[in-house]
C-alpha positions as CSV (number, residue, x, y, z in Angstrom):
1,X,56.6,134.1,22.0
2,X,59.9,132.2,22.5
3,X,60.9,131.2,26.2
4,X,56.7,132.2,27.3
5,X,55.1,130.7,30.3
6,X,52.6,127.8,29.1
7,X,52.6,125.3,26.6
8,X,50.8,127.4,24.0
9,X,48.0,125.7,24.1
10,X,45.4,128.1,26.3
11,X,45.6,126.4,29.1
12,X,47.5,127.6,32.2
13,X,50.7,127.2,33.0
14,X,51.2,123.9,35.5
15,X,54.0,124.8,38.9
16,X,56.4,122.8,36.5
17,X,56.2,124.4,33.4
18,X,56.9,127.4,35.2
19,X,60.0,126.5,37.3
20,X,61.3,125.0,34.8
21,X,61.1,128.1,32.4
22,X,62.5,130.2,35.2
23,X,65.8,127.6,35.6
24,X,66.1,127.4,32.1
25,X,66.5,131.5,31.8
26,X,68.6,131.3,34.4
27,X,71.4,128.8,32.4
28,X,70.9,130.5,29.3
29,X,72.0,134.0,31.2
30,X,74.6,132.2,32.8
31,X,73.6,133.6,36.9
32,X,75.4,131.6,39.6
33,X,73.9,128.6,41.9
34,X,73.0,131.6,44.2
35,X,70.9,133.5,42.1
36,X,69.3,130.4,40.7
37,X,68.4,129.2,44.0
38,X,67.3,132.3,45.9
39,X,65.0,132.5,42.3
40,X,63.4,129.3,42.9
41,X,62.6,129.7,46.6
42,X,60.7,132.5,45.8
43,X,59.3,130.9,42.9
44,X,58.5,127.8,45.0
45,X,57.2,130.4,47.6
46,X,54.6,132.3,44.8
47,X,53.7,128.6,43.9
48,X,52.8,127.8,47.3
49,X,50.5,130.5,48.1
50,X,48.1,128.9,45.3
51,X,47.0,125.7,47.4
52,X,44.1,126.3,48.9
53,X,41.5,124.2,51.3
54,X,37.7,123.7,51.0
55,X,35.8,122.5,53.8
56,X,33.0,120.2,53.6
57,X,30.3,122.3,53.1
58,X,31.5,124.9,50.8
59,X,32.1,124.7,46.8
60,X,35.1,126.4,45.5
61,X,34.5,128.4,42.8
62,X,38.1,129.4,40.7
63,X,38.5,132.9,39.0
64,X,40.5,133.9,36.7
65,X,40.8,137.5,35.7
66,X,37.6,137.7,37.3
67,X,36.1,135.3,34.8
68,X,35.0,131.5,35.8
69,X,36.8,128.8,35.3
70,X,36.2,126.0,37.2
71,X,34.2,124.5,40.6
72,X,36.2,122.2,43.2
73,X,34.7,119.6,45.6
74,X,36.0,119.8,49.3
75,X,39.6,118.5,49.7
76,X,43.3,120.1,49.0
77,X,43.7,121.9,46.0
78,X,46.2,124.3,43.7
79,X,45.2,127.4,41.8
80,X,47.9,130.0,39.7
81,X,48.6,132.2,42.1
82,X,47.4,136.2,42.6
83,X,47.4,138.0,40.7
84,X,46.6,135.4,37.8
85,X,43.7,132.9,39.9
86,X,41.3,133.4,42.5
87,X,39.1,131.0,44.6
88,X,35.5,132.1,46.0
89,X,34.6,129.6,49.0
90,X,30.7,129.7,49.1
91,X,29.0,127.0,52.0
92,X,26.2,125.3,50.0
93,X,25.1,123.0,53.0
94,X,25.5,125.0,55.7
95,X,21.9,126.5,56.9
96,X,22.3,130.3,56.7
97,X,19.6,133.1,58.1
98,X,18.3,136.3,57.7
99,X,16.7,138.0,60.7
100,X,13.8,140.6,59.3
101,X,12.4,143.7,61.6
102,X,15.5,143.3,64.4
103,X,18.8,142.3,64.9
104,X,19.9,140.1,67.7
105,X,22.8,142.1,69.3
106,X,23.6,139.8,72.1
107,X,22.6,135.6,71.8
108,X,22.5,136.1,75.7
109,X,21.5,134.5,77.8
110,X,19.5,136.6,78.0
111,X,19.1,137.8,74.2
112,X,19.2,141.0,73.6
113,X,17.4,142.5,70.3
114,X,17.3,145.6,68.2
115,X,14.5,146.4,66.6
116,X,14.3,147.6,62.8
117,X,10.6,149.4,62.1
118,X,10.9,150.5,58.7
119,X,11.5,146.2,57.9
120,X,9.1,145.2,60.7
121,X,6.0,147.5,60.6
122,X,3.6,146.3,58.0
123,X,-0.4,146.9,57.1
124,X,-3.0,144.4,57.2
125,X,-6.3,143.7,55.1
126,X,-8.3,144.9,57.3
127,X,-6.6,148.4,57.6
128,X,-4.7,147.9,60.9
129,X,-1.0,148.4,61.5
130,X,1.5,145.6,63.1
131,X,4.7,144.9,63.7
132,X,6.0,141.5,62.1
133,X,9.1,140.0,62.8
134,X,10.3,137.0,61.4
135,X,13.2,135.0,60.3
136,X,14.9,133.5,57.2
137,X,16.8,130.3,56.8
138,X,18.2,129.4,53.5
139,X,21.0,127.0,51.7
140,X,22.8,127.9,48.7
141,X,21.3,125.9,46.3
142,X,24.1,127.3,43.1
143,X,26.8,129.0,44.1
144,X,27.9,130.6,40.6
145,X,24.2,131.8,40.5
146,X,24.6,133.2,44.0
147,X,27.7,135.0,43.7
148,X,27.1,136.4,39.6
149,X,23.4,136.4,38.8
150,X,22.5,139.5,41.6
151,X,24.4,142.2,42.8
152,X,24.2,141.8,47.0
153,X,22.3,138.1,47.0
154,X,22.2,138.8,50.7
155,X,20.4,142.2,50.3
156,X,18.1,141.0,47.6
157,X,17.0,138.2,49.9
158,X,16.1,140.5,52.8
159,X,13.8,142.7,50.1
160,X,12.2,140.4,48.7
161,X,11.4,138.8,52.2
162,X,10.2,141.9,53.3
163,X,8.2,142.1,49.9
164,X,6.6,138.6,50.1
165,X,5.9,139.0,53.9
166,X,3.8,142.2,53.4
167,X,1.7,140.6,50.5
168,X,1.0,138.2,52.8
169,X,0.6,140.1,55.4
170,X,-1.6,142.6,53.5
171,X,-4.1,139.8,52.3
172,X,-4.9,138.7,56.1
173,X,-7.2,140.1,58.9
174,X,-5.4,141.2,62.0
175,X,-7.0,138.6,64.0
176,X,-5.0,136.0,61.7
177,X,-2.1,137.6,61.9
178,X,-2.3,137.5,65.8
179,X,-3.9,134.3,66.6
180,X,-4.8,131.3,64.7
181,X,-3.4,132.4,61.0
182,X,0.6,132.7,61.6
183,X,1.0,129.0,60.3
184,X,-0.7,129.8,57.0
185,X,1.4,133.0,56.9
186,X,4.6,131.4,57.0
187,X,3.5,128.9,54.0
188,X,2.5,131.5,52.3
189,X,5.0,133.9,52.6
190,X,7.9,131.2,52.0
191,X,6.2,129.7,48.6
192,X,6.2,133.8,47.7
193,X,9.7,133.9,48.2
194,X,10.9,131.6,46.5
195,X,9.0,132.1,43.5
196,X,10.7,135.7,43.5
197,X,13.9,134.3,43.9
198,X,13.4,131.6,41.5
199,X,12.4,134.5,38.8
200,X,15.5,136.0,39.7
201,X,17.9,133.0,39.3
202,X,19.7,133.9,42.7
203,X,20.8,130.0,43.5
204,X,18.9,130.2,46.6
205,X,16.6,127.8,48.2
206,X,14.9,128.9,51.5
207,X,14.3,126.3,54.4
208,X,12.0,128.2,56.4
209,X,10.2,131.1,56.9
210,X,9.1,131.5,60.8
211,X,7.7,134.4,62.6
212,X,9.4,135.7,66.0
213,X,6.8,138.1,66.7
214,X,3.6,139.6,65.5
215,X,2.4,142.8,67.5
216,X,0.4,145.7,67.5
217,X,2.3,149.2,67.2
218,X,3.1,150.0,71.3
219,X,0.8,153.1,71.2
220,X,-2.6,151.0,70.9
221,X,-0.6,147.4,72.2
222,X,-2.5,147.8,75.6
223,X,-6.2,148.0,74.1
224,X,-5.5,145.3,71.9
225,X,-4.2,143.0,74.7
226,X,-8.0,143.7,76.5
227,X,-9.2,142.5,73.1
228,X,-7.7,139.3,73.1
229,X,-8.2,138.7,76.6
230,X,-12.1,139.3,75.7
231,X,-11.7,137.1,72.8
232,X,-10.1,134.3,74.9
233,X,-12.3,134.8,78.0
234,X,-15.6,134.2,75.4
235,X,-14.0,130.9,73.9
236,X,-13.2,130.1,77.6
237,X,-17.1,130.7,78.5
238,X,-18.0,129.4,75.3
239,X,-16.2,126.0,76.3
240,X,-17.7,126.0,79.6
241,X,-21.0,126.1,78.4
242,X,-20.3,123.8,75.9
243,X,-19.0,121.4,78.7
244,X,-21.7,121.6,80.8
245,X,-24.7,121.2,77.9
246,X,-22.2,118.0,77.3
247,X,-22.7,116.7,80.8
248,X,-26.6,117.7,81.5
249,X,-27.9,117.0,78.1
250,X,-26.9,112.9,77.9
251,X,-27.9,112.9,81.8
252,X,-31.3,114.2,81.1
253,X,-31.9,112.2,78.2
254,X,-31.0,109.0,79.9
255,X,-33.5,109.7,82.7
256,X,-36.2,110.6,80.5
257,X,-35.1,107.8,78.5
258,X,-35.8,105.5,81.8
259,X,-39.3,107.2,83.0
260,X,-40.3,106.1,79.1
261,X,-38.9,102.6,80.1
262,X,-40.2,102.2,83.5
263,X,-43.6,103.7,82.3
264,X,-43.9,101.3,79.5
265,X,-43.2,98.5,81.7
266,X,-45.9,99.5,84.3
267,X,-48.7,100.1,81.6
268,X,-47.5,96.9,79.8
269,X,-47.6,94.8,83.7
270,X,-51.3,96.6,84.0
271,X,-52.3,95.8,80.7
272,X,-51.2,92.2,81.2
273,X,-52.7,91.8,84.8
274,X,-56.4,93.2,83.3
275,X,-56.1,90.8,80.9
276,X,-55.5,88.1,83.1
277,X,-58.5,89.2,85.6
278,X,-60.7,89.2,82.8
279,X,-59.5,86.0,81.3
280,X,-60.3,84.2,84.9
281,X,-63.4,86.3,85.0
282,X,-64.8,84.7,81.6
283,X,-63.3,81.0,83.5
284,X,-65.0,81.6,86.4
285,X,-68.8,82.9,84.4
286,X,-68.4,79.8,82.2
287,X,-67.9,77.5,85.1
288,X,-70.6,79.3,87.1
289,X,-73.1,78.8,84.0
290,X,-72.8,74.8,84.1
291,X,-72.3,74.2,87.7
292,X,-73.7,77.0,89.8
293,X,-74.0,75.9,93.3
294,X,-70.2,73.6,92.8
295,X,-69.2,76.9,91.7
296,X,-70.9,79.2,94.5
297,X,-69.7,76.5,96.8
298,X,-65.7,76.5,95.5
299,X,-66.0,81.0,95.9
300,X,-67.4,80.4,99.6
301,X,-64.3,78.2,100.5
302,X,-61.6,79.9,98.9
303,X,-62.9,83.0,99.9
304,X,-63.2,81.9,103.6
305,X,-59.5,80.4,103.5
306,X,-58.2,83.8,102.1
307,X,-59.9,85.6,105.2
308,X,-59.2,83.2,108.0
309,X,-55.4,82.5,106.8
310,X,-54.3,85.2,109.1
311,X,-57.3,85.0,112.1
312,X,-56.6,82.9,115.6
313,X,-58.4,79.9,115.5
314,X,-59.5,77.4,118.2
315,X,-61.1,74.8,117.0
316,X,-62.9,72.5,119.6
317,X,-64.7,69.3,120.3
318,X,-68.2,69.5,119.2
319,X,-69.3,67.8,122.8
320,X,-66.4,69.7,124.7
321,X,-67.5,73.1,123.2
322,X,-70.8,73.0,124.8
323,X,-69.0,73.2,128.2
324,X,-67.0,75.8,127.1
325,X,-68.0,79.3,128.7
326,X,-68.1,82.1,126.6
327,X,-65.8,84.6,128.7
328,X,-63.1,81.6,128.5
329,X,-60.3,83.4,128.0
330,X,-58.6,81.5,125.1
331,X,-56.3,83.8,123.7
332,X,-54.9,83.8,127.2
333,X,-54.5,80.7,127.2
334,X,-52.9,80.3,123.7
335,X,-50.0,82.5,125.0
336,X,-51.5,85.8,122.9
337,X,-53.2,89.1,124.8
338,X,-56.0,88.8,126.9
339,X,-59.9,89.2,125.0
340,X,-61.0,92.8,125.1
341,X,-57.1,94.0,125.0
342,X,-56.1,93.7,128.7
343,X,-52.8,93.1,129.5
């Protein structure tokens, strides 16, 4: 139509296509400066309430009518104004979270938590009942997929965590679930997740999956303390057993180890010493067999020198010992104790 905003071309109308339009109504009705001005300030005014800011981490996504138009990267930027354009901020670096069985209703310090059983009470393999609690932290990965694929992305997120934590949940013992299996849980229950929100195409990419808390129900909480506390007492004793079998067992070993030693050293030094005896037993029968009175001879002396190395001697004068009386007391007189022991 004649005198329309727009070029005519489908494409909205720029801020000075449509001031323009509105001055050029104005001449061709003939309305004062006045009139003309106080139009354009409130055109100017409608125009300005279409910039629009978007911070670092968010997308912009542009509406209009509802529908999708375009996207905008952080920085200044100008939309047709209500009721024609719209702009949906959505943070696509920003790390959001989900909290799962409670609410934190006061960050403290210290916290202060509410707690949600109907989220948090789940059922494990082994037929036992616990209380999970755990938290979700996510990005926006696409934010038209986020905000047009689901209904409430923020509700189907906290469903499907509950969903994927109880499969998890209900394929593990609830020793695992309480002790030495929460790490494989929280793989486990994340890789779920995101599968399900993958199938759904909800634009979201979750960071971590972490549990807060993984309890019995507090009727039976005190019995199953006492089994844990058994549980950990036995690995304790277990570990102190193992400790001291650790420090005997190579102890004892080594000292049997050196008996063995020092026994085959002594039956290898007696071995060696018979050997040698019987070796100068066959020197000393040969010898005796071609010289036996040189031989009988040699035995007497050495013999005689090994039994009179330690005895007092005198030796005397073969005329002086004829002069010599018998109860001479020579030890006496060789500075040892009188004969017969007297002092």
């Amino acid at each position: 139509m004649p005198g329309s905003f727009g070029n005519g071309r489908g494409r909205p109308p720029s801020p000075e296509d449509i001031i323009n339009e509105v001055f050029g109504r104005l001449r061709a009705g003939g309305g004062n400066r006045l009139i003309a001005a106080g139009v354009a300030l409130a055109v100017l005014a409608w125009l300005a309430t279409g910039l629009y800011q978007v911070n670092p981490s968010e997308v912009g996504v542009v509406l209009r009518f509802g529908r999708v138009v375009t996207t905008t990267v952080p920085g200044l930027h100008w939309h047709v104004p209500w009721p024609v354009d719209s702009v949906i901020k959505t943070p696509v670096t920003r790390v959001l979270k989900e909290e799962i069985g409670f609410r934190t209703i006061d960050v403290g310090p210290p916290a202060r938590y509410r707690s949600i059983v109907e989220e948090s009470r789940m059922l494990t393999a082994d037929g036992n009942i616990v209380d999970v609690d755990f938290i979700v932290q996510y990005r926006i990965q696409d934010a038209l997929q986020f905000l047009f694929n689901v209904r409430d992305p923020t509700d189907t997120l906290r469903d499907a965590a509950q969903a994927a934590m109880r499969t998890v949940i209900g394929s593990n013992s609830i020793d695992a679930a309480l002790t030495e299996g929460r790490l494989e849980i929280q793989i486990r229950a994340q890789e779920l997740l995101q599968a399900h929100l993958d199938l759904y195409e909800a634009g979201i990419l979750i960071t971590t999956v972490k549990l807060q808390d993984v309890v019995p129900p507090t009727p039976v909480q005190d019995a199953f303390k006492d089994v844990i506390s058994a549980e950990q007492d036995k690995e304790r004793m277990i570990n102190e057993a193992q400790g001291f079998a650790n420090d005997i067992v190579p102890k004892a070993r080594g000292t049997a180890a050196e008996r063995v030693n020092e026994a085959k050293g002594y039956a290898e030094a007696r071995v060696k010493r018979a050997e040698g005896l019987a070796k100068n037993f066959e020197l000393v029968s040969d010898a005796y067999r071609k010289a036996p009175v040189v031989t009988r001879k040699r035995m007497y002396l050495e013999t005689m020198e090994k039994v009179l190395t330690g005895a007092d001697k005198v030796i005397l004068d073969e005329a002086a010992a004829g002069s010599v009386l018998p109860l001479l007391p020579l030890n006496k007189a060789l500075g040892g104790p009188p004969a017969g022991g007297a002092q």
